[in-house]
C-alpha positions in Angstrom: 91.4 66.1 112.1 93.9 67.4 114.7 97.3 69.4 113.1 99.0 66.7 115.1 97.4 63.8 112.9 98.0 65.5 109.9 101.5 65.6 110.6 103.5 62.9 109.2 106.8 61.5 109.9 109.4 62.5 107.0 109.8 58.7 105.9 105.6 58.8 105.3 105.5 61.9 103.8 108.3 60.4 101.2 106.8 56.9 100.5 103.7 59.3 100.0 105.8 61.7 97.3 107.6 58.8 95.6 104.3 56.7 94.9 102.7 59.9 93.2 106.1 61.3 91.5 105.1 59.4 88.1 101.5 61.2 88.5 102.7 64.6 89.1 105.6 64.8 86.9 105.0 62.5 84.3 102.6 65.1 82.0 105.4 67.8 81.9 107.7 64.7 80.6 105.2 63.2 78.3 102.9 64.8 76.2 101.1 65.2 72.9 102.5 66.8 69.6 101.9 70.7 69.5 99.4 71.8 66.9 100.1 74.4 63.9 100.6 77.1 66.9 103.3 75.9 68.3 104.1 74.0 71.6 101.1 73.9 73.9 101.0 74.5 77.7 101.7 71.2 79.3 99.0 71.5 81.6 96.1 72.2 79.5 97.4 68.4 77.7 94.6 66.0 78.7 96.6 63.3 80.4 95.1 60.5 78.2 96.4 62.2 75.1 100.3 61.9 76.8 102.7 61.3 74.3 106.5 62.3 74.0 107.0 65.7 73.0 107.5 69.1 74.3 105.3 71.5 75.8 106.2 74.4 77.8 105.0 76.1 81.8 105.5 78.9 83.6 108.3 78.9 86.5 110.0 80.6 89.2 113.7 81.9 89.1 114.7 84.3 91.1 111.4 86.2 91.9 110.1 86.8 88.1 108.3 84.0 86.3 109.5 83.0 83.1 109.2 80.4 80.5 110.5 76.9 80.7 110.5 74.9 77.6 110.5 70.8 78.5 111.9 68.3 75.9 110.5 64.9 75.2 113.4 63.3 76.8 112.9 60.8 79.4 115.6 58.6 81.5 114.9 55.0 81.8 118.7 54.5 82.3 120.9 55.6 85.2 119.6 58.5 86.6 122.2 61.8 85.1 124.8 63.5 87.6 124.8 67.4 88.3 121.0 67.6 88.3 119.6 71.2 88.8 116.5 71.5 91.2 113.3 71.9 90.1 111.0 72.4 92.8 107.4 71.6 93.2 105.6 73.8 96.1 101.8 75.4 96.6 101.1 78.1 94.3 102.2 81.4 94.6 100.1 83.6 93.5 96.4 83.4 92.7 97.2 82.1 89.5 99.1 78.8 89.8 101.4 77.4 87.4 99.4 73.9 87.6 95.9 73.3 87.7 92.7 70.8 87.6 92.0 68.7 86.0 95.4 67.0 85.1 97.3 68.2 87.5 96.9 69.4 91.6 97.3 73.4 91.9 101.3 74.0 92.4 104.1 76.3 91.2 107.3 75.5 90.1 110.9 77.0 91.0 114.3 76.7 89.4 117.9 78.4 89.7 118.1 81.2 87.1 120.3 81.3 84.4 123.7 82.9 85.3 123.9 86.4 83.6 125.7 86.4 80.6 125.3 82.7 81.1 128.5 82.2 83.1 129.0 80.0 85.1 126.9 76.4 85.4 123.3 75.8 84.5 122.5 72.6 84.0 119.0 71.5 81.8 118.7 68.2 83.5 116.4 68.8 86.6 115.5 66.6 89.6 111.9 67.4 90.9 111.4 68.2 94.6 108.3 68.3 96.4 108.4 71.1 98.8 106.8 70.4 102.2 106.4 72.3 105.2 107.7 70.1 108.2 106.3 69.6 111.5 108.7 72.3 113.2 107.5 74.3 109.9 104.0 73.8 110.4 103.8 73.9 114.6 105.9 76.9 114.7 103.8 79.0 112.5 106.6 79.9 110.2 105.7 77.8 107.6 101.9 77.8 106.2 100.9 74.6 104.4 98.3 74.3 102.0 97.0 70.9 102.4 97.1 69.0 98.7 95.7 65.5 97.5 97.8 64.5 94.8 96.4 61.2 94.2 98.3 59.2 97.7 96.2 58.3 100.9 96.8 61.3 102.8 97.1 65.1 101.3 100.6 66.9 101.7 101.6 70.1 103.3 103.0 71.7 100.0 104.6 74.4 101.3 103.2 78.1 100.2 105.0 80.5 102.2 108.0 80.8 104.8 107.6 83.2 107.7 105.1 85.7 105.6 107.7 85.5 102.6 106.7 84.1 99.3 109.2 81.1 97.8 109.7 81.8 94.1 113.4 81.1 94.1 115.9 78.8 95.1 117.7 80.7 97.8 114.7 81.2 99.4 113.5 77.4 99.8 117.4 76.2 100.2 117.3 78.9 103.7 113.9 77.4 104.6 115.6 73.6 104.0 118.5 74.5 106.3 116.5 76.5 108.6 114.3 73.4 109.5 111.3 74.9 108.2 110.6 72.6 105.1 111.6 69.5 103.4 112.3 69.0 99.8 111.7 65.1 99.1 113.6 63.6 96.2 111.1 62.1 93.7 113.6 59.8 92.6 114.1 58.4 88.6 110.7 59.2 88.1 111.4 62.9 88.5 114.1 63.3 86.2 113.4 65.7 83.4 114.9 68.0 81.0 114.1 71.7 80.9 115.3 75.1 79.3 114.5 78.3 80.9 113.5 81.4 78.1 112.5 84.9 78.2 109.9 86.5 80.5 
């Protein structure tokens, strides 16, 4: 298959993300009860087991992994105002955040928590696929890895950005104005709540 076929138009590559948003998202959203140790990793929940409680992952702010805690909280009403990003991009290391088999391999990324917690930080999150664009991918300065997340086609989650990893926010927002990838809204579906802890 020729990089020009692979290539879709930005309106495919979103029908593409929004018909699988439910898939990808919807374990970290929906999962079982934790057992006597306390809340499990949401992707070592089998998916047929989903329920709606909390689990936690591993994600991205500002260059240093750290623990996000999700709630059992889901919006089937309006969609919430002032939603913080939460990004969804290839992994980032050799040890990705998600993994088969309930989930593709991907990383996660998320505004850090002011210091001293001043400021805004908002726990309701809007997911984002990351995807390297056509400029992106042609150019060189965005590398792809090529992902099937369940749609017809796979997707060019984006891994890096001119030889530099993307493990925070700044970094995919420069890459978003630069051209260089696309963060598609997953819609309702992607809504979710979220606390960032410790290391």
């Amino acid at each position: 298959m020729t990089t020009n076929r692979r290539l879709q138009t930005p309106a495919r590559l979103m029908v593409a993300a929004l018909a699988i948003a439910g898939t990808a998202l919807g374990i970290v959203a929906t999962v079982p009860a934790a057992d006597a140790s306390g809340l499990r990793n949401c992707v070592e929940v089998p998916i047929a087991q989903a329920g709606r409680v909390g689990c936690y992952e591993m994600v991205w702010a500002d260059g240093v992994q750290r623990r996000m805690t999700f709630s059992n909280t889901r919006f089937d009403g309006a969609t919430p105002k002032d939603l913080d990003a939460f990004y969804v991009l290839a992994p980032q290391t050799a040890n990705p955040q998600g993994y088969p088999p309930n989930t593709f391999p991907h990383d996660h990324v998320v505004r850090d928590v002011p210091a001293g917690n001043h400021g805004t930080y908002s726990v309701q999150l809007q997911g984002y696929f990351v995807l390297c664009t056509g400029q992106g991918i042609t150019t060189g300065a965005c590398v792809p890895s090529w992902t099937n997340v369940g749609g017809p086609d796979p997707l060019p989650f984006a891994q890096s950005v001119n030889g530099h990893s993307l493990t925070s926010t700044e970094a995919i927002e420069s890459a978003a104005a630069a051209g260089l990838v696309s963060p598609i809204n997953l819609g309702p579906g992607g809504v979710i709540v979220g606390s960032l802890g410790g290391d």
